[in-house]
CHARMM-style PDB file with segment names, atoms N, HN, CA, C and O in Angstrom:
ATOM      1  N   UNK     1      62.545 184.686 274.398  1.00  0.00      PROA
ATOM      2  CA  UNK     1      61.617 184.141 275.360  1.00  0.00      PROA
ATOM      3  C   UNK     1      61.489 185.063 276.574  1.00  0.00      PROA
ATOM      4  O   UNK     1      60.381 185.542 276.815  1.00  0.00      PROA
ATOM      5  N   UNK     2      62.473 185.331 277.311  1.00  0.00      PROA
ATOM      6  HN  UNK     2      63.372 184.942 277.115  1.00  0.00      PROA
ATOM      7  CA  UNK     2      62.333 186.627 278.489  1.00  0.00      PROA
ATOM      8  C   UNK     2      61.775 187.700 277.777  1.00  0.00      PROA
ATOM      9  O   UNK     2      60.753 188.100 278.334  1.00  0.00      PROA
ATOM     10  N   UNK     3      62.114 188.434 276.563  1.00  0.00      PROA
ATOM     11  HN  UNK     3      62.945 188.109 276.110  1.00  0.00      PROA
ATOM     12  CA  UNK     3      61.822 189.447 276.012  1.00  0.00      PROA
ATOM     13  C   UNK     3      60.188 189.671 276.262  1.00  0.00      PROA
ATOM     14  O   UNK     3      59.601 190.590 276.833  1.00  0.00      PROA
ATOM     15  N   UNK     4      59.707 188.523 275.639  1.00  0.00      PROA
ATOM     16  HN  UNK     4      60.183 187.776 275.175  1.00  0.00      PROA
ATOM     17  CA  UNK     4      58.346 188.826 275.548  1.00  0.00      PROA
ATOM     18  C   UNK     4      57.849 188.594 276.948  1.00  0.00      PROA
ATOM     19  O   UNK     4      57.007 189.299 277.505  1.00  0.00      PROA
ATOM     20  N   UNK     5      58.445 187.544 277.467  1.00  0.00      PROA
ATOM     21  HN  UNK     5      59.129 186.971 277.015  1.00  0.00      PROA
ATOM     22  CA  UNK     5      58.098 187.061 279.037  1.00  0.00      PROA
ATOM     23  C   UNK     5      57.544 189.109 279.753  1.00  0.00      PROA
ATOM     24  O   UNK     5      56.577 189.837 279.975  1.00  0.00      PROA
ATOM     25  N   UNK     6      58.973 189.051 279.791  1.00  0.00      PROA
ATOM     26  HN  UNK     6      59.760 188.460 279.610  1.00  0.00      PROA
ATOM     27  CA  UNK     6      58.966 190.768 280.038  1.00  0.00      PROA
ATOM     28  C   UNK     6      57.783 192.141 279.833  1.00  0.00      PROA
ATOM     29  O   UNK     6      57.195 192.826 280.670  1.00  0.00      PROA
ATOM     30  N   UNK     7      57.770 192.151 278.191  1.00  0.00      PROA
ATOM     31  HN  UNK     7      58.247 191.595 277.511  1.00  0.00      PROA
ATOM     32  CA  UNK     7      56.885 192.604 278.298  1.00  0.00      PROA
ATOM     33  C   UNK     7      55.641 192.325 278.415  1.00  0.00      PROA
ATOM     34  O   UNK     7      54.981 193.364 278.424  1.00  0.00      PROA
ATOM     35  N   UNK     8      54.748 190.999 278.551  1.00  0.00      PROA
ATOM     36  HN  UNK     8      55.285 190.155 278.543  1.00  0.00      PROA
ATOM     37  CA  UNK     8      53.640 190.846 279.004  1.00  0.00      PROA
ATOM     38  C   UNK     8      53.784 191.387 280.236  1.00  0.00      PROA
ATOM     39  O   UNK     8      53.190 192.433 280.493  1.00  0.00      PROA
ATOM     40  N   UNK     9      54.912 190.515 281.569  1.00  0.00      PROA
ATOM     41  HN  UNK     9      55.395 189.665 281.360  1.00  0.00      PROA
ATOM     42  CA  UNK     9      54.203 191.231 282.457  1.00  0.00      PROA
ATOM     43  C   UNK     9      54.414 192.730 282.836  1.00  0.00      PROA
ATOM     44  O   UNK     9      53.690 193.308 283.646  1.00  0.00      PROA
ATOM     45  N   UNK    10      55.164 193.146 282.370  1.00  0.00      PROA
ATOM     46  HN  UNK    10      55.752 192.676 281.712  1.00  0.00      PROA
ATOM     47  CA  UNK    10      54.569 195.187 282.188  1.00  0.00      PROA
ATOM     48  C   UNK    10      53.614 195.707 281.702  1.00  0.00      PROA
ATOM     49  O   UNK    10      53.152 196.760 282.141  1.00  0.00      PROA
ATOM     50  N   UNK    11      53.085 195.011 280.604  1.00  0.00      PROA
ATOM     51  HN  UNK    11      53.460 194.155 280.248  1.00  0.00      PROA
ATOM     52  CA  UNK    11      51.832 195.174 280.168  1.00  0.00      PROA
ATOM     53  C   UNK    11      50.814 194.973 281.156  1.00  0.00      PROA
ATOM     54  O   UNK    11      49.931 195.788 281.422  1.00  0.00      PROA
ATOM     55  N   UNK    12      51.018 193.560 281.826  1.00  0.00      PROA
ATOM     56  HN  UNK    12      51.736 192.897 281.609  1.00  0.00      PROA
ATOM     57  CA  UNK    12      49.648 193.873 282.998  1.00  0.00      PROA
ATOM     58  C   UNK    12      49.933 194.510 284.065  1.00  0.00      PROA
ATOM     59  O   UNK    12      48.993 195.167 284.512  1.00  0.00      PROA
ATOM     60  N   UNK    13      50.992 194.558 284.697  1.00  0.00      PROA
ATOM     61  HN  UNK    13      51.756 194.024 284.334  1.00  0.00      PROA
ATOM     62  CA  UNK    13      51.614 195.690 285.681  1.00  0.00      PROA
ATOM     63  C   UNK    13      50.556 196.877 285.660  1.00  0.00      PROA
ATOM     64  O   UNK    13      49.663 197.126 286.470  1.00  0.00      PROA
ATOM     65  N   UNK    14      51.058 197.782 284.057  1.00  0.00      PROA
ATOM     66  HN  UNK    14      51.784 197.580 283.399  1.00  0.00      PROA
ATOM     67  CA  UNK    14      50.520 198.376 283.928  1.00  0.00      PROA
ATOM     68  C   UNK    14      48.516 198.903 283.756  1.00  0.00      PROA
ATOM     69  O   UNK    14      47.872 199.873 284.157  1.00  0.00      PROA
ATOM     70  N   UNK    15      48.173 197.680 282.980  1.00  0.00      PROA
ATOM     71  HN  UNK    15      48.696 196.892 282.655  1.00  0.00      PROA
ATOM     72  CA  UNK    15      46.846 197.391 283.337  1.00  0.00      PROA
ATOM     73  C   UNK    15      46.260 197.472 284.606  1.00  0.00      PROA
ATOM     74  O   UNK    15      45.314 198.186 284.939  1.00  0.00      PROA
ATOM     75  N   UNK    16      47.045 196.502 285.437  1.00  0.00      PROA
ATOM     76  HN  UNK    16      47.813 195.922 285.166  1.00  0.00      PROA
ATOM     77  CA  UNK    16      46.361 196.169 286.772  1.00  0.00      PROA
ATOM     78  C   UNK    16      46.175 197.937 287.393  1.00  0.00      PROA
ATOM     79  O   UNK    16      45.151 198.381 287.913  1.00  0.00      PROA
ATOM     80  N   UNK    17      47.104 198.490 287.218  1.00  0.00      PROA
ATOM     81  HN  UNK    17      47.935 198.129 286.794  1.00  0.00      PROA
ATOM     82  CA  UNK    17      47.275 200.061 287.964  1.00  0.00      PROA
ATOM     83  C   UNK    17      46.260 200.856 287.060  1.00  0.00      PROA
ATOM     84  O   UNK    17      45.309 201.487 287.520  1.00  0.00      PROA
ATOM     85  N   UNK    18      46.418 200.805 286.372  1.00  0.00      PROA
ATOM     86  HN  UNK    18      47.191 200.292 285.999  1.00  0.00      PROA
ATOM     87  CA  UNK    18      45.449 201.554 285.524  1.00  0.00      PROA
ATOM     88  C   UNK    18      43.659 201.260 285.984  1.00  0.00      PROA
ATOM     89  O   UNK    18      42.768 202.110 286.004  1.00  0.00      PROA
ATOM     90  N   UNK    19      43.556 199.911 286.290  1.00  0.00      PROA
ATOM     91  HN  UNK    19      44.279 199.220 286.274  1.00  0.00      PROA
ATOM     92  CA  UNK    19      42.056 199.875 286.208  1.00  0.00      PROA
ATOM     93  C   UNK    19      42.133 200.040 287.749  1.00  0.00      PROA
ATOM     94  O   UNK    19      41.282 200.719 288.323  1.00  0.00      PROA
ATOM     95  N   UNK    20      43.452 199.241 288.643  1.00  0.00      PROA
ATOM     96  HN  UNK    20      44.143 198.689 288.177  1.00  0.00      PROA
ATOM     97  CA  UNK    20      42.993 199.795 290.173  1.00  0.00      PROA
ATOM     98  C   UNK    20      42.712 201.619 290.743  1.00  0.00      PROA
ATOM     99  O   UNK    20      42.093 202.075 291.704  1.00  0.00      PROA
ATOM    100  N   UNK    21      43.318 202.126 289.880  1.00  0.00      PROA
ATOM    101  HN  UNK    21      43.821 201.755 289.099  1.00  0.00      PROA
ATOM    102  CA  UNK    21      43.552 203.504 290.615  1.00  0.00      PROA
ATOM    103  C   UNK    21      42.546 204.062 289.282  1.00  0.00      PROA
ATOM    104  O   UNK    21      42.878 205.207 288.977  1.00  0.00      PROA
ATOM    105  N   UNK    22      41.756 203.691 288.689  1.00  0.00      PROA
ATOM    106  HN  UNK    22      41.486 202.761 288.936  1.00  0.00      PROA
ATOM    107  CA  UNK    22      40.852 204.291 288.198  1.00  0.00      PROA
ATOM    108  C   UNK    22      41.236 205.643 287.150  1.00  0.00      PROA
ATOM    109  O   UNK    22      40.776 206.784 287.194  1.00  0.00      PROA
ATOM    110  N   UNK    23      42.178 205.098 286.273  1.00  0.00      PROA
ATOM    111  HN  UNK    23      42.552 204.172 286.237  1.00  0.00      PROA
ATOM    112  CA  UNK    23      42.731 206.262 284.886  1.00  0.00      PROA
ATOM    113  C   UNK    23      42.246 205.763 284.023  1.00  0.00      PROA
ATOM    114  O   UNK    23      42.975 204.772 284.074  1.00  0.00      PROA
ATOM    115  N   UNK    24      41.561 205.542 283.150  1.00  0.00      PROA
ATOM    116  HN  UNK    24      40.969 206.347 283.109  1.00  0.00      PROA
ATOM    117  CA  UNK    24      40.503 205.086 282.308  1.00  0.00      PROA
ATOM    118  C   UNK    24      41.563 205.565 280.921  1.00  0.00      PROA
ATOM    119  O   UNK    24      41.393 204.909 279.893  1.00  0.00      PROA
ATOM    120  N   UNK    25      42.453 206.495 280.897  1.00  0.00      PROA
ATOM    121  HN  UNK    25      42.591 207.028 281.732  1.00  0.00      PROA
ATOM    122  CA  UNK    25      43.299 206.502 279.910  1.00  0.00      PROA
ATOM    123  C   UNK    25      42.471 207.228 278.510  1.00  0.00      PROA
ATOM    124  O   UNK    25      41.296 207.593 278.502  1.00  0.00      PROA
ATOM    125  N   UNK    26      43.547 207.320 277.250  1.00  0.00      PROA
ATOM    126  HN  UNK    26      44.502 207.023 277.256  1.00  0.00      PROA
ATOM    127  CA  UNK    26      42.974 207.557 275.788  1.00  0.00      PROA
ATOM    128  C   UNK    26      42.151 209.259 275.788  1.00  0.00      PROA
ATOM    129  O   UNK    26      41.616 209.735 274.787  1.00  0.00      PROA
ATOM    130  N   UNK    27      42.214 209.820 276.881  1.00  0.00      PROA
ATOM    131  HN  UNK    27      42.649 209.433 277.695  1.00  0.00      PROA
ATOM    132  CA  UNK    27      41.507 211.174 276.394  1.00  0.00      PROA
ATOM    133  C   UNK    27      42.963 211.910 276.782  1.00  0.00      PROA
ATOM    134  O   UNK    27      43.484 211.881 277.898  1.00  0.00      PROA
ATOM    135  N   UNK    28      43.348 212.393 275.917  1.00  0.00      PROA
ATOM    136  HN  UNK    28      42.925 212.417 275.011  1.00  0.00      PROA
ATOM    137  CA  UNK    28      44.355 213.809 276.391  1.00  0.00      PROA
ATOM    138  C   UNK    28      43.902 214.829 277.024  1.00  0.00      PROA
ATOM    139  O   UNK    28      42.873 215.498 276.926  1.00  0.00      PROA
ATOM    140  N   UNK    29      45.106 214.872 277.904  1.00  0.00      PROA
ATOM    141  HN  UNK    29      45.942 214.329 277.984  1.00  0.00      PROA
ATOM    142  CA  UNK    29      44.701 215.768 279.043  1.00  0.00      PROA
ATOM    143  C   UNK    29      43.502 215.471 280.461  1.00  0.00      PROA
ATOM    144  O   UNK    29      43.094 216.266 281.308  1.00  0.00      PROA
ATOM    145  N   UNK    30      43.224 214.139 280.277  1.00  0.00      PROA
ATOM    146  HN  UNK    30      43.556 213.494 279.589  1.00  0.00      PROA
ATOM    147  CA  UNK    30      42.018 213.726 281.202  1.00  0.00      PROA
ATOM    148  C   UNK    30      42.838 213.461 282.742  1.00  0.00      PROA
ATOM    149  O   UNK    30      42.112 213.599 283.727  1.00  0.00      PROA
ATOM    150  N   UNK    31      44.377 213.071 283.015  1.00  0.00      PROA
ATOM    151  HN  UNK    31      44.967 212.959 282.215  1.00  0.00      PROA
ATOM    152  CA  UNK    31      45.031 213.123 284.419  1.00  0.00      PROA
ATOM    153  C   UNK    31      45.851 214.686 284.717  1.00  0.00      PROA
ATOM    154  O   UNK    31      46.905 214.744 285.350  1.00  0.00      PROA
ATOM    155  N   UNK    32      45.252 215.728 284.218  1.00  0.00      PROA
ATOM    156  HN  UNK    32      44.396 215.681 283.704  1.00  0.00      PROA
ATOM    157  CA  UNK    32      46.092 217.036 284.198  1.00  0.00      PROA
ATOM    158  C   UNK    32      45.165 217.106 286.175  1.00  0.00      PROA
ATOM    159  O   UNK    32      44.134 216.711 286.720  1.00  0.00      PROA
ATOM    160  N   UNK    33      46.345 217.828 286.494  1.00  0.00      PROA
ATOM    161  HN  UNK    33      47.182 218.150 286.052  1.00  0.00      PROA
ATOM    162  CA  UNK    33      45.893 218.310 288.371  1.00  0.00      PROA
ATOM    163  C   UNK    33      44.941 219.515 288.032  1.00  0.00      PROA
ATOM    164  O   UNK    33      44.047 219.406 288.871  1.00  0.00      PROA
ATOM    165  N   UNK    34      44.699 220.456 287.353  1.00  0.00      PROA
ATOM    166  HN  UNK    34      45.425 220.544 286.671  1.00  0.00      PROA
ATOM    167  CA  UNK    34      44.234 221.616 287.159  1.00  0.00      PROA
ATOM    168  C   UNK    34      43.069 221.257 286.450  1.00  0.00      PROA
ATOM    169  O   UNK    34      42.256 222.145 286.706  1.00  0.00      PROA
ATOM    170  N   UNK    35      42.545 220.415 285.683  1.00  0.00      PROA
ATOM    171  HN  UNK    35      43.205 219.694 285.475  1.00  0.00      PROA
ATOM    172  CA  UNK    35      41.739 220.331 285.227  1.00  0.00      PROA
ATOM    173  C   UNK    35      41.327 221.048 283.558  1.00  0.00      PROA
ATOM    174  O   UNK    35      41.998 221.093 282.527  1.00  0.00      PROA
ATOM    175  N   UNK    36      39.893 221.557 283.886  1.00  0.00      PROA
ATOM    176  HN  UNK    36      39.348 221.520 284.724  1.00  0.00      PROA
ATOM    177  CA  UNK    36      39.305 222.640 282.629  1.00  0.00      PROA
ATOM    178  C   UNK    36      39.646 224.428 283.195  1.00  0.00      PROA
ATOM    179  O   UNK    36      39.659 225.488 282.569  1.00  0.00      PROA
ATOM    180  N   UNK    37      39.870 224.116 284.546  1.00  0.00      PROA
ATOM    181  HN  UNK    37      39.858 223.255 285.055  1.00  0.00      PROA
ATOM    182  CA  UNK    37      39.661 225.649 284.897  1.00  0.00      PROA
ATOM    183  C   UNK    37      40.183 226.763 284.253  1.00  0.00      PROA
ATOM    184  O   UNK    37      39.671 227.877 284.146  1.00  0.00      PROA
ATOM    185  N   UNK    38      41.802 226.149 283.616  1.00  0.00      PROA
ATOM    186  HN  UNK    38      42.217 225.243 283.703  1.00  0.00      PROA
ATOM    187  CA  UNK    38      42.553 227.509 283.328  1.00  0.00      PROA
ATOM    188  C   UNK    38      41.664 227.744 281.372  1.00  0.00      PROA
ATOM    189  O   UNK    38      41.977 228.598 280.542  1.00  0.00      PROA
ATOM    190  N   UNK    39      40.864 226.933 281.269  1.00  0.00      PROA
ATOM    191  HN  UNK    39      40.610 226.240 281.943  1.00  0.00      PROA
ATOM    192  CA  UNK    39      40.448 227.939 280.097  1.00  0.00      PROA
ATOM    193  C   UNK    39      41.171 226.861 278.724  1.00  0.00      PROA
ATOM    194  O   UNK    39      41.393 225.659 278.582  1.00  0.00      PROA
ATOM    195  N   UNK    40      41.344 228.092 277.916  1.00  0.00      PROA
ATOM    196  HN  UNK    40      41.163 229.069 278.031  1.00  0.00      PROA
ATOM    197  CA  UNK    40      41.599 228.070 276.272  1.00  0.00      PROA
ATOM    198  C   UNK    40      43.667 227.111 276.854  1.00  0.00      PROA
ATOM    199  O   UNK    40      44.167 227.353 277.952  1.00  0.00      PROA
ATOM    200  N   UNK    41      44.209 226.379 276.036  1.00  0.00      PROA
ATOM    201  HN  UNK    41      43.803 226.182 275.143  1.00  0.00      PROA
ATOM    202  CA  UNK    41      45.865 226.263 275.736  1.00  0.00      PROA
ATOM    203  C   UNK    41      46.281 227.486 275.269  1.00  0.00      PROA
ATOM    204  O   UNK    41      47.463 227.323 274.968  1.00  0.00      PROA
ATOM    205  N   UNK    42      46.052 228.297 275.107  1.00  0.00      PROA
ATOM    206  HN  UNK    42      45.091 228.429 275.352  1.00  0.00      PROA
ATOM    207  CA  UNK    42      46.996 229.637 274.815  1.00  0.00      PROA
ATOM    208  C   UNK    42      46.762 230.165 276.274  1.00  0.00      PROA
ATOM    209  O   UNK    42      47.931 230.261 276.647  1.00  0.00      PROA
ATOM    210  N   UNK    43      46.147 230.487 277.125  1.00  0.00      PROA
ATOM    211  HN  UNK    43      45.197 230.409 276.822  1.00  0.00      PROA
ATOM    212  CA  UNK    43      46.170 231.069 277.782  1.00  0.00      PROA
ATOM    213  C   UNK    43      47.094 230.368 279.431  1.00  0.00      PROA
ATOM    214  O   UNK    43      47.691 230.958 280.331  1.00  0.00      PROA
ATOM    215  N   UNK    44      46.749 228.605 279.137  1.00  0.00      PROA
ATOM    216  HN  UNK    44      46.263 228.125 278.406  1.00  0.00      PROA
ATOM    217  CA  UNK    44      47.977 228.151 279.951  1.00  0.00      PROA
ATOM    218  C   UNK    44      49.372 228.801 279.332  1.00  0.00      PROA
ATOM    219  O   UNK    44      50.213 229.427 279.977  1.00  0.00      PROA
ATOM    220  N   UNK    45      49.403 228.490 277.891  1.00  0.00      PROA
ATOM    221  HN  UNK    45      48.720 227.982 277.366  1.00  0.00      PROA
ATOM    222  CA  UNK    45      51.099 228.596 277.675  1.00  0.00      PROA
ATOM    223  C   UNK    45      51.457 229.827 278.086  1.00  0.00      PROA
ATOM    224  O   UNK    45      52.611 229.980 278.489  1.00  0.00      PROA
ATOM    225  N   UNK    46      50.400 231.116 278.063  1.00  0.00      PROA
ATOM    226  HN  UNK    46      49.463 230.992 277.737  1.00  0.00      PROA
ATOM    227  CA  UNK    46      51.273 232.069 278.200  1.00  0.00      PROA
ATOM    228  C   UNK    46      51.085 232.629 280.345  1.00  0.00      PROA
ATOM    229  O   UNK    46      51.780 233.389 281.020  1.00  0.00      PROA
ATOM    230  N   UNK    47      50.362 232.141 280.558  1.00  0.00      PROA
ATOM    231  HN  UNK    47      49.797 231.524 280.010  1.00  0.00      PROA
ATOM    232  CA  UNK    47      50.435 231.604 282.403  1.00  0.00      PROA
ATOM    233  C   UNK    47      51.941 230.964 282.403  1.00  0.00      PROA
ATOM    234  O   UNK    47      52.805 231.455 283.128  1.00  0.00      PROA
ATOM    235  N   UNK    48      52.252 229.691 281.439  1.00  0.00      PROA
ATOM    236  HN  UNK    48      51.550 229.292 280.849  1.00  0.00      PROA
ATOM    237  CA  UNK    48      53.615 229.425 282.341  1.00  0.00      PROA
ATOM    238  C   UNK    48      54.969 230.065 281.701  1.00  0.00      PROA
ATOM    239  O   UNK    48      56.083 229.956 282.214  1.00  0.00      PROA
ATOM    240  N   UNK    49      54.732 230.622 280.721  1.00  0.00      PROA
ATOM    241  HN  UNK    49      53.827 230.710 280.305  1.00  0.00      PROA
ATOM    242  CA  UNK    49      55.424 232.049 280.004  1.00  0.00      PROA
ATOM    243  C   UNK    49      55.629 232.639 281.035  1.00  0.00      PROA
ATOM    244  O   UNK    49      56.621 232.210 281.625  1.00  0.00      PROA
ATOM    245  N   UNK    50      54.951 233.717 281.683  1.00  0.00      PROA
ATOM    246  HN  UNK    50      54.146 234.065 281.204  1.00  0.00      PROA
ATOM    247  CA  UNK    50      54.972 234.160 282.735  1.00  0.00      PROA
ATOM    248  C   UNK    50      55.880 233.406 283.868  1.00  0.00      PROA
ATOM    249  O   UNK    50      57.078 233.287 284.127  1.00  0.00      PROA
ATOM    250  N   UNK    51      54.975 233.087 284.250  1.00  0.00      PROA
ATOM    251  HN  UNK    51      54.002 233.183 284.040  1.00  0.00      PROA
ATOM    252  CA  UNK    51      56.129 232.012 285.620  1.00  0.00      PROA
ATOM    253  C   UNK    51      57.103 231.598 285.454  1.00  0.00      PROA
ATOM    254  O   UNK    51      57.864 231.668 286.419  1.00  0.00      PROA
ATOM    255  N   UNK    52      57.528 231.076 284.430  1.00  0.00      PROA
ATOM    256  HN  UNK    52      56.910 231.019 283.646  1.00  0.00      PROA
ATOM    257  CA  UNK    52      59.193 231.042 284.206  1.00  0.00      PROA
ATOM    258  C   UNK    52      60.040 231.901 283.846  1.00  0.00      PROA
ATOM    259  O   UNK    52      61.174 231.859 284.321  1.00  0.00      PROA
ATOM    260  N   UNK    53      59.681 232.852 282.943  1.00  0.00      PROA
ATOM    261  HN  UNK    53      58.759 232.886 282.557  1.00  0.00      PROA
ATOM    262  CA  UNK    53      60.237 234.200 282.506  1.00  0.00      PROA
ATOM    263  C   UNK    53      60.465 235.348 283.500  1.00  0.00      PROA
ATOM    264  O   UNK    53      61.216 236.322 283.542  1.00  0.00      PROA
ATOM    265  N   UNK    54      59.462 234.805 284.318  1.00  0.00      PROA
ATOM    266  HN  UNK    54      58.852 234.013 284.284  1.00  0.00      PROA
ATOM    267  CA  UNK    54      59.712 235.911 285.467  1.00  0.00      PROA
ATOM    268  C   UNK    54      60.705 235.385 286.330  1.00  0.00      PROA
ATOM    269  O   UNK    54      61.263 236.318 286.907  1.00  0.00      PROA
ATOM    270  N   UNK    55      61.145 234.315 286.650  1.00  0.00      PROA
ATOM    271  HN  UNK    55      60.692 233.557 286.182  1.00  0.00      PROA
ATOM    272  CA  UNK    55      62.157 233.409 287.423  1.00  0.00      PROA
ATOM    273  C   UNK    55      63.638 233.992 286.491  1.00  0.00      PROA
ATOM    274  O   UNK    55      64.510 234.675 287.029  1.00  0.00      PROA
ATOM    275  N   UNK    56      63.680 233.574 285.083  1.00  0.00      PROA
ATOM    276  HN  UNK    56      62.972 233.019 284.646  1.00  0.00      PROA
ATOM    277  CA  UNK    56      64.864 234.042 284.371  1.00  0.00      PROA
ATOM    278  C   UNK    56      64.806 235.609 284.327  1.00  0.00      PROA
ATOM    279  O   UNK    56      65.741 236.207 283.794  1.00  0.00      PROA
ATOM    280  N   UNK    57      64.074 236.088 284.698  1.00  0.00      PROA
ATOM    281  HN  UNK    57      63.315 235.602 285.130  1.00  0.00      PROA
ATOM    282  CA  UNK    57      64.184 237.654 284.337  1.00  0.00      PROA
ATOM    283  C   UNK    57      64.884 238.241 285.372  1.00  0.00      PROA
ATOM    284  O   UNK    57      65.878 238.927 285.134  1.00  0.00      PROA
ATOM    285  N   UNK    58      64.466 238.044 286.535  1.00  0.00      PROA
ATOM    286  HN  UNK    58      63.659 237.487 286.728  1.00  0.00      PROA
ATOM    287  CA  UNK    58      63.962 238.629 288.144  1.00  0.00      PROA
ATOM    288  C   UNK    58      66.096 239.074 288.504  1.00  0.00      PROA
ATOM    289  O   UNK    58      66.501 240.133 288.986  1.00  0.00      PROA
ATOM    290  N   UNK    59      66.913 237.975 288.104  1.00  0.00      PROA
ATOM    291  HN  UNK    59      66.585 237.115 287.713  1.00  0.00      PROA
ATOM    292  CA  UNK    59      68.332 238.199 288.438  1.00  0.00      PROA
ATOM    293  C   UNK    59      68.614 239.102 287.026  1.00  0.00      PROA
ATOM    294  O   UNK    59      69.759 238.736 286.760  1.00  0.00      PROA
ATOM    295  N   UNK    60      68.413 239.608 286.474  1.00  0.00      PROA
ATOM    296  HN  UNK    60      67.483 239.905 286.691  1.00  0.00      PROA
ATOM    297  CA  UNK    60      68.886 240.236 285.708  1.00  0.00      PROA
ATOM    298  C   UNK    60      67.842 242.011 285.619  1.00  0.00      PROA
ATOM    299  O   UNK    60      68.048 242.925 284.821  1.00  0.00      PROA
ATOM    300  N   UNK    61      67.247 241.980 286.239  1.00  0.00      PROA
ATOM    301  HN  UNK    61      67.079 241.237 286.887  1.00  0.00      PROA
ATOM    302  CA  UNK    61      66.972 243.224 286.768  1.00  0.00      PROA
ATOM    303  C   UNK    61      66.816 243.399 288.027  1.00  0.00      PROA
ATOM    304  O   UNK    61      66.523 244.578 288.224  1.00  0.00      PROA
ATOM    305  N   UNK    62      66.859 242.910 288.815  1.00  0.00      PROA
ATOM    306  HN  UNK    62      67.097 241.952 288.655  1.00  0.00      PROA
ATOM    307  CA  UNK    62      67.827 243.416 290.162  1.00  0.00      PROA
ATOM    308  C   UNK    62      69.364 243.262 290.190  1.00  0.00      PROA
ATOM    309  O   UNK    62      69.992 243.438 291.235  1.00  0.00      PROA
ATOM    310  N   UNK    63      70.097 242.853 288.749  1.00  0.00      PROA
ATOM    311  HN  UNK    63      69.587 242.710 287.901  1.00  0.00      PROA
ATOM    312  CA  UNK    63      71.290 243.524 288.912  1.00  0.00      PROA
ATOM    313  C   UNK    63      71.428 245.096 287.831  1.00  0.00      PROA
ATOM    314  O   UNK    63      72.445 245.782 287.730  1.00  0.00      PROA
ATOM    315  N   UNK    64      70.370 245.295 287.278  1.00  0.00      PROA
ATOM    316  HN  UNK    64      69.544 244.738 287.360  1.00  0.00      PROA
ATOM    317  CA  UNK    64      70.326 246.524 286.723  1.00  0.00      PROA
ATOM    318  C   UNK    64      69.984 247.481 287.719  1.00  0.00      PROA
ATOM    319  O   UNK    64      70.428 248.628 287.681  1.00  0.00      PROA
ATOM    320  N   UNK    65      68.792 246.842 289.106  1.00  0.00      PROA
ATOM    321  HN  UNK    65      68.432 245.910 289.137  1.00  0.00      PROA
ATOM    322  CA  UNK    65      68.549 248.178 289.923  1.00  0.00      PROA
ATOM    323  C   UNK    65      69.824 248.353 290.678  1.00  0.00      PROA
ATOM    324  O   UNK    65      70.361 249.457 290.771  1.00  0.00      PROA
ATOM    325  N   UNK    66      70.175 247.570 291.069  1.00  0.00      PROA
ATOM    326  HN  UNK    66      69.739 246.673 290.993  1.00  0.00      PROA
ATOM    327  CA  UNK    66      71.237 247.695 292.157  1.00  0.00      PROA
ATOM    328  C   UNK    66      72.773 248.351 290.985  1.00  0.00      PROA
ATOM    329  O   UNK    66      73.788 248.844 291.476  1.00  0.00      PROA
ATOM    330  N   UNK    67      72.664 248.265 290.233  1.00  0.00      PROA
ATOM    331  HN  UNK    67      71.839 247.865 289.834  1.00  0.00      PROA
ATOM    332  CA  UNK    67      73.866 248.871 288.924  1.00  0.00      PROA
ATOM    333  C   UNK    67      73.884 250.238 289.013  1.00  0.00      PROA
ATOM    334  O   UNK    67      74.956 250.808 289.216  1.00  0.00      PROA
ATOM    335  N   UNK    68      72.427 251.113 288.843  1.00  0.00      PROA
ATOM    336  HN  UNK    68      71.556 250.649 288.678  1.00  0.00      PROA
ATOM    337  CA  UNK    68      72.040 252.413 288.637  1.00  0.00      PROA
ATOM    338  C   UNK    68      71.750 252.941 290.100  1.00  0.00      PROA
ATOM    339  O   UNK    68      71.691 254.131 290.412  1.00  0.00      PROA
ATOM    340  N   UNK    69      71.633 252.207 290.674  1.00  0.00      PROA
ATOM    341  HN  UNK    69      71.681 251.241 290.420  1.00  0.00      PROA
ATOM    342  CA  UNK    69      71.530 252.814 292.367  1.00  0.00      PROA
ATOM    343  C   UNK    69      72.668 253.760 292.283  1.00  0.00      PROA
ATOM    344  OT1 UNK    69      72.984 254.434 293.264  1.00  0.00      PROA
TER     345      UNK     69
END
């Protein structure tokens, strides 16, 4: 009896937010912050390729410059 109690009201919880703040939901990718701008999905993945790889990279060659100094 709570169980279901429960999830009805999360279910409208969730409803109510959904239709107040205007997410209309069911399209993938329709609440992304960036939008269409960055283009093709290969070209995000390899944008955040970049940006993270360069974060894991960055300490391991400035201890190679500073090694050969």
């Amino acid at each position: 009896m709570f169980r279901r109690t429960g999830a009805l009201l999360l279910k409208n919880i969730k409803n109510y937010t959904a239709r107040r703040y205007g997410h209309e939901g069911g399209v993938p990718g329709e609440n992304l912050p960036f939008g269409k701008s960055l283009g093709r999905p290969t070209k995000l993945s390899f944008l955040f390729m970049l940006y993270f790889g360069s974060g894991f990279w960055t300490p391991y060659f400035l201890f190679m410059y500073m090694y050969l100094k």
